[in-house]
Backbone bond lengths (Angstrom), bond angles and torsions (degrees), N, CA, C in turn:
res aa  C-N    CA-C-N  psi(-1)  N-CA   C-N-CA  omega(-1)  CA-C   N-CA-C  phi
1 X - - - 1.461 - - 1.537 109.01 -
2 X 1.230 118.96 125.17 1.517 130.68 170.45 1.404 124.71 -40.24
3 X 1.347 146.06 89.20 1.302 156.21 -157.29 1.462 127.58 -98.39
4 X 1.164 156.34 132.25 1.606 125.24 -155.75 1.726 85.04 -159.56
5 X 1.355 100.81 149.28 1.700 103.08 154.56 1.501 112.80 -127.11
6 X 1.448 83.12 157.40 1.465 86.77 -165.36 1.652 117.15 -168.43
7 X 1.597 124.17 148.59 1.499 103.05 -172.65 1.843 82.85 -119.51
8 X 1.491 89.94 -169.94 1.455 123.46 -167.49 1.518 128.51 -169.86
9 X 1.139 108.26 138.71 1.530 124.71 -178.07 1.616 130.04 -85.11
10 X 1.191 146.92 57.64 1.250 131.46 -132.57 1.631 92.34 -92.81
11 X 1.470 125.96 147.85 1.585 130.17 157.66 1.992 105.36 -143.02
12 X 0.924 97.37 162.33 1.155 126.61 174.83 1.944 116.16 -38.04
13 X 1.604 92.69 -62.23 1.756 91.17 -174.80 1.836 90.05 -120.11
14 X 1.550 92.34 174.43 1.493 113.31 173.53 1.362 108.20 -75.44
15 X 1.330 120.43 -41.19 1.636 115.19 166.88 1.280 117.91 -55.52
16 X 1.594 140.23 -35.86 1.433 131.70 163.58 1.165 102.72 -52.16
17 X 1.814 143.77 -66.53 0.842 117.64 -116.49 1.757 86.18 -105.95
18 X 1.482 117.16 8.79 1.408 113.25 -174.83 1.767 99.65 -94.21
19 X 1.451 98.56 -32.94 1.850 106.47 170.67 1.490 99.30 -46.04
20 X 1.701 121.99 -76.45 1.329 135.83 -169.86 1.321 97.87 -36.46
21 X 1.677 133.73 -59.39 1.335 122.29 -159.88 1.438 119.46 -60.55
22 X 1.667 113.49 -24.21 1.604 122.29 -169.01 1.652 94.06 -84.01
23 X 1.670 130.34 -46.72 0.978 129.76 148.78 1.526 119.03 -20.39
24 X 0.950 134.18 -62.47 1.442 144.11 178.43 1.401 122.58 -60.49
25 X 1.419 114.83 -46.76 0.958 130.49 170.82 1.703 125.28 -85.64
26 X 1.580 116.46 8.15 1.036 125.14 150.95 1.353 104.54 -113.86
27 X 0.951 139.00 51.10 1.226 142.73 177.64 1.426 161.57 64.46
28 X 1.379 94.41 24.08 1.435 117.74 -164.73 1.940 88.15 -106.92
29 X 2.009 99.59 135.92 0.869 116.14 -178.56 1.902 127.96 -62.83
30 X 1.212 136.08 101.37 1.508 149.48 177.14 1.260 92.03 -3.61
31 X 1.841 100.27 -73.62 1.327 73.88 -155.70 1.376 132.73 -118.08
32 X 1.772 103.56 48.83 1.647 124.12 146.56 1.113 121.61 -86.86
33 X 1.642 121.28 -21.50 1.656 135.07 149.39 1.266 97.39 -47.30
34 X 1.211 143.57 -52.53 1.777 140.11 -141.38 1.437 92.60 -91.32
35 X 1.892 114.04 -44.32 1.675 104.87 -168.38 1.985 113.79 -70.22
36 X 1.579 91.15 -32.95 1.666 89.41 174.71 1.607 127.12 -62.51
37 X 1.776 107.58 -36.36 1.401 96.63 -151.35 1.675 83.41 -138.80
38 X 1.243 142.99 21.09 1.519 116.06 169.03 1.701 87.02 -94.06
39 X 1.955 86.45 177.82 1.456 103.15 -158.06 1.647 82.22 -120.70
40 X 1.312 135.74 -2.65 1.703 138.93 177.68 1.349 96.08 -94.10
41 X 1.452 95.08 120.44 1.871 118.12 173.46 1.975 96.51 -27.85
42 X 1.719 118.16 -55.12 1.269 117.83 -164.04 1.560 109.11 -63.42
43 X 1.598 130.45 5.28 1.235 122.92 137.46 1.479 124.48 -18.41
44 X 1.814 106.48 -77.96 0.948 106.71 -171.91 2.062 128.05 -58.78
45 X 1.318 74.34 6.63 1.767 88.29 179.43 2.091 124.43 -99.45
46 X 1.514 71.93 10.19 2.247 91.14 -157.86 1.633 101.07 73.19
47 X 1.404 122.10 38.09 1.568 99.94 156.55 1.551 101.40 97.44
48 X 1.279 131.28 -10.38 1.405 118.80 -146.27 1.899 95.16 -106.14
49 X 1.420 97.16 132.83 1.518 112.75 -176.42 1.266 98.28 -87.15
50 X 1.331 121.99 -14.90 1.815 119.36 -154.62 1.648 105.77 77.57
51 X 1.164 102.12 -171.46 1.803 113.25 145.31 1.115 120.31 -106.17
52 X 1.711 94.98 153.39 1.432 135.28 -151.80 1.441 127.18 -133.26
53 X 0.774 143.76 -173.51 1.445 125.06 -173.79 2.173 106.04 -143.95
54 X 1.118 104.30 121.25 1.393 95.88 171.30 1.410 133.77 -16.04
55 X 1.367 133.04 118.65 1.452 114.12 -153.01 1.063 128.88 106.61
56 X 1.712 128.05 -54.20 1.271 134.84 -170.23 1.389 113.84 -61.71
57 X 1.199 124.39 -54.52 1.775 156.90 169.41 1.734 92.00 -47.50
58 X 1.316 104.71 154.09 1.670 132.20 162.12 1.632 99.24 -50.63
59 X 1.028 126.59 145.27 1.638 147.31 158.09 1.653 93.31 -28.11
60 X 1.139 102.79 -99.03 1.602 128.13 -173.78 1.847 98.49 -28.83
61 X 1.457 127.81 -50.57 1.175 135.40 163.96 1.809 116.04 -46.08
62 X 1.256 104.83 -45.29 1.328 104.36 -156.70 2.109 92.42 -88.58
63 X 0.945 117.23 -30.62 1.426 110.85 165.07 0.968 159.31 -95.89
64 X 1.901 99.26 22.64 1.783 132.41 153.95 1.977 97.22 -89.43
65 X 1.307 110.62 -43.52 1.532 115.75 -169.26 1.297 109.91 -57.37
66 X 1.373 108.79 -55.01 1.927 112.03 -167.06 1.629 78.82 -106.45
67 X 0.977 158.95 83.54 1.584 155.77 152.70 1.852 97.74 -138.19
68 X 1.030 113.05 -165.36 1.579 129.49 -144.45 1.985 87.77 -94.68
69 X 1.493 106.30 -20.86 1.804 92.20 174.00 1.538 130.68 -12.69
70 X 0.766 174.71 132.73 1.588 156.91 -170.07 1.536 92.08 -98.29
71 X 1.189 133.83 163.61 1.525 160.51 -154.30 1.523 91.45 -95.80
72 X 0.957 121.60 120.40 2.041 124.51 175.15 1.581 104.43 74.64
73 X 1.213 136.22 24.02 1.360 138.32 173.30 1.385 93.34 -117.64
74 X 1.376 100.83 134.74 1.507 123.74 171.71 1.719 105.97 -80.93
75 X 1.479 112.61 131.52 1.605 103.46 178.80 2.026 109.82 -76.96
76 X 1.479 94.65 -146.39 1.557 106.35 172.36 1.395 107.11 -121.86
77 X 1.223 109.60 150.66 1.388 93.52 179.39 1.563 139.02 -29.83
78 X 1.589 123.10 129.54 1.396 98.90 170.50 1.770 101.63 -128.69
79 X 1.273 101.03 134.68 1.581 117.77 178.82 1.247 107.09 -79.31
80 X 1.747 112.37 126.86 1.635 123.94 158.78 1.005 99.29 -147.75
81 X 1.753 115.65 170.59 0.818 128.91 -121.06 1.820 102.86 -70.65
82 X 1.560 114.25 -20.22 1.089 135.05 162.37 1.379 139.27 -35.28
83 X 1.230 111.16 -53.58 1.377 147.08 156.34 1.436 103.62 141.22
84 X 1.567 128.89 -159.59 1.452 119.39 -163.48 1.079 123.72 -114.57
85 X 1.439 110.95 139.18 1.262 116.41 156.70 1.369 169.68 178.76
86 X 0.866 149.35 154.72 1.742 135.36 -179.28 0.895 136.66 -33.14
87 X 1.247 107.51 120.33 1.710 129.13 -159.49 1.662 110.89 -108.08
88 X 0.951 126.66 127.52 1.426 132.43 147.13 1.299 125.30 -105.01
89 X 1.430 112.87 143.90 1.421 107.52 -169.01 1.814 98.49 -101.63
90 X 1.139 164.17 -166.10 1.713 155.84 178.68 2.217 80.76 -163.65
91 X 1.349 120.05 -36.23 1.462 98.81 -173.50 1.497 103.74 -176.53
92 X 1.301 113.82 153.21 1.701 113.50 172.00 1.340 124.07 -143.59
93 X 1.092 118.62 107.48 1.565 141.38 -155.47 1.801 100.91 -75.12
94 X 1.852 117.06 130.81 1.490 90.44 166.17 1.366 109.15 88.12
């Protein structure tokens, strides 16, 4: 079974987490973005889920993770049922 690690940012609206991405992408570190402003306990971790295994994660989650994302690219927002958010992939096993 296909296995991946990977962290994430969760917020409230698509406008936070599209702010956070331009944030990110000018250079501010993931995952001091993740410790300030996600609303998932794994904030306090920089974002990091560990690895996981295909499946484990929300639908909508699991098909930015094992999907065409590139490895160290931050995605675009993705909405579940949670609210949204930015995904990085660090590796994917399998």
């Amino acid at each position: 079974m296909p296995r991946a690690q990977a962290s994430h940012i969760l917020v409230e609206t698509e406008t936070q987490a599209s702010s956070l991405k331009q944030e990110i992408e000018g250079g501010k570190p993931f995952a001091d973005l993740a410790k300030q402003h996600s609303k998932c306990p794994s904030g306090q971790e920089g974002g990091s889920l560990g690895e996981f295994a295909k499946g484990a994660m929300v639908p909508e989650f699991d098909q930015v993770v094992f999907g065409d994302l590139p490895i160290g690219e931050v995605s675009e927002p993705v909405k579940t049922q949670f609210g949204y958010h930015l995904l990085i992939v660090e590796k994917r096993i399998g």
